[in-house]
N, C-alpha and C positions, 0 to 999 in steps of 0.2 A: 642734476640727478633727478629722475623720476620719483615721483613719492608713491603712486598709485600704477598695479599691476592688473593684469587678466590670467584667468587660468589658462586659458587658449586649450590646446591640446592635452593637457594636464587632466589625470582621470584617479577616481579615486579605488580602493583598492573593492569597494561595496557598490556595485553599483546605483544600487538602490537607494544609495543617502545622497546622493547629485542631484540637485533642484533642474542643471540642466534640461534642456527639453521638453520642462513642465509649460503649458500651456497658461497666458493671461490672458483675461477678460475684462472688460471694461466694461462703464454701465449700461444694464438693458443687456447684460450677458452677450454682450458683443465683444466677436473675438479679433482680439489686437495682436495676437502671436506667440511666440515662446521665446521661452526665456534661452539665449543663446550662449551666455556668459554672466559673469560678476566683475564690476571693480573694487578691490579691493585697497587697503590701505598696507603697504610692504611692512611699516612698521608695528601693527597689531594686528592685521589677518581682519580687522573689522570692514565688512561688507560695506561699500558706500551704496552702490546704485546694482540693479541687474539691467544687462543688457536685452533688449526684447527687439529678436530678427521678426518683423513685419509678414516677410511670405511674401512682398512683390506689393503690397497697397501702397506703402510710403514709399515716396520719390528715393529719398536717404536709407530707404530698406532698414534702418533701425533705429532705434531711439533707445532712451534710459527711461529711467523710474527710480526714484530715490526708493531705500528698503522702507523706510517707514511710512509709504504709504501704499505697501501689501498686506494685503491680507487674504487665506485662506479663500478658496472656491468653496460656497456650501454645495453648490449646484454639478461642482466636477473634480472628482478626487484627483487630490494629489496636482491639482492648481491651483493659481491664484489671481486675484484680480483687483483692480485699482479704478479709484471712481474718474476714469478719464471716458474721453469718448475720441474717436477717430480725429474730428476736425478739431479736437485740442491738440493734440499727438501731432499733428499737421502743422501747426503754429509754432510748436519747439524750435529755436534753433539747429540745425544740421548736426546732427552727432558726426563728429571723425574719431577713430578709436586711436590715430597718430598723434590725437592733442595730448594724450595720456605722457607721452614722451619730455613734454615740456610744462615745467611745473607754472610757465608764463601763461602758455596758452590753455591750459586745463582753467586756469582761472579767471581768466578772459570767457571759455565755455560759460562756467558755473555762473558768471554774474548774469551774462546773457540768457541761460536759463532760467533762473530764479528771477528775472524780471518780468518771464514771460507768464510762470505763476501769479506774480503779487499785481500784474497788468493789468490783466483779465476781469472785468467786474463780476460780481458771485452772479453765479447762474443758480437756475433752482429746478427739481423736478415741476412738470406740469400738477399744476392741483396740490403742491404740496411746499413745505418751506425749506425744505431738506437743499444743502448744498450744494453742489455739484461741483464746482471750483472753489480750490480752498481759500481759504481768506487768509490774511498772512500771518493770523494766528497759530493757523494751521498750517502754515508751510512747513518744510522743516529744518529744524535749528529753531525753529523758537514757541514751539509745543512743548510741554512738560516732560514727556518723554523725551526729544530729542534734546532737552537742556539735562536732563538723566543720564546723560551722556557719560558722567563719570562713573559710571558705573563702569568701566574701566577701572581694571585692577594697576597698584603701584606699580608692577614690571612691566605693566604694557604702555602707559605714558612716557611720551617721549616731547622734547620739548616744543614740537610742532603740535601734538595732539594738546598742550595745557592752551595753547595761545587759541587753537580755533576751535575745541569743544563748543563752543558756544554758539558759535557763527559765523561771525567772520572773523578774520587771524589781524590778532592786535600789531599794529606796527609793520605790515606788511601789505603786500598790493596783490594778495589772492585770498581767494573767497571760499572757502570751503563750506559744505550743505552739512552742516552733522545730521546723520541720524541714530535711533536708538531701534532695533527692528523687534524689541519687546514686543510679544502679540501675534508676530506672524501664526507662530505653530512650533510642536515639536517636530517635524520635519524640517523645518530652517533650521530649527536650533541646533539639530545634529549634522546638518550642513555646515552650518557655522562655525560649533566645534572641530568639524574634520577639516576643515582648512586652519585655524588656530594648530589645531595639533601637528600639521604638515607646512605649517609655513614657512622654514625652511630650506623644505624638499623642492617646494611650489618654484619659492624664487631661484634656488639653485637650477631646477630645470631650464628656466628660462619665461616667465610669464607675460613680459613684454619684446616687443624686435629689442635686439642690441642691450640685454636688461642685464647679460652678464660683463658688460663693459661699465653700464651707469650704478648696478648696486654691489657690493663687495658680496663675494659668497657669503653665507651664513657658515659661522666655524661651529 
């Protein structure tokens, strides 16, 4: 059974609160693309990663971004951007949005991702100390915020979110990235709620191929 959905076609009733289509940036306000989707988690509506369609530069036309490491465009309303650069973005593993399907192969993605974060030796702007690649303190799942994870309220924990809030899921052979996306902005946040509130609706429609075979309706 799938643990994580997309909205796909899924539209919300305000247009205006959808992150979709919003444009990221990357460092040197170099633009990486828009944001084309989110994965989410079926069992709390909590945002893992957004989907960001490239426009035709990457081979794989898209990649992820964990949500805790967005933030707010100063430079361009109503976007956002991530301290990556193109030929990081290019080293990622191949996104398939059909791994989502198999709670094996999603986790086989994540570890293969997150290796290619913690791989990397810290880069740094010219002239200056400042990071550029996170260091694995800062990855996420094991930053203060993403271990704030439980800020997850009692009805939303479910016995898969107790085991991998932290990082990786105890006693098992996948890998989950937590994030906390505290910071983005109140335009996430009211994104965020509108899918909590519609969660549901979301999965009822259908948010992955085949999702009303793999998750029971919501009653």
């Amino acid at each position: 059974m799938a643990q994580f959905g997309m909205l796909r076609d899924y539209r919300f009733a305000n247009a205006a609160e959808d992150i979709r289509g919003s444009k990221l940036y990357g460092l040197d306000d170099e633009k990486l693309g828009k944001i084309d989707d989110v994965i989410f988690d079926y069992a709390t509506a909590r945002i893992r990663y957004v989907v960001v369609d490239t426009g035709g530069w990457l081979s794989t036309k898209k990649f992820v971004v964990p949500v805790d490491r967005l933030r707010p465009s100063a430079e361009h309303k109503d976007d956002f951007t991530v301290d990556l650069t193109k030929k990081q973005v290019e080293g990622f593993p191949p996104y398939n949005e059909s791994d989502l399907e198999s709670v094996e192969r999603w986790g086989d993605y994540e570890r293969s991702y997150r290796s290619k974060w913690e791989a990397n030796p810290v880069m740094h702007r010219a002239e200056t100390d400042r990071n550029i690649t996170p260091t694995t303190q800062r990855m996420p799942g094991t930053s203060p915020s993403a271990r704030a994870a439980a800020d997850l309220s009692a009805e939303e924990v479910t016995d898969t979110d107790a085991l991998t809030a932290g990082g990786f899921a105890a006693s098992t052979d996948t890998v989950e990235i937590s994030q906390s996306a505290n910071g983005i902005g109140p335009r996430w946040d009211t994104f965020q709620d509108r899918l909590r509130e519609r969660r549901k609706e979301v999965i009822d429609t259908g948010s992955t191929p085949e999702s009303a075979d793999k998750y029971p309706k919501a009653s």
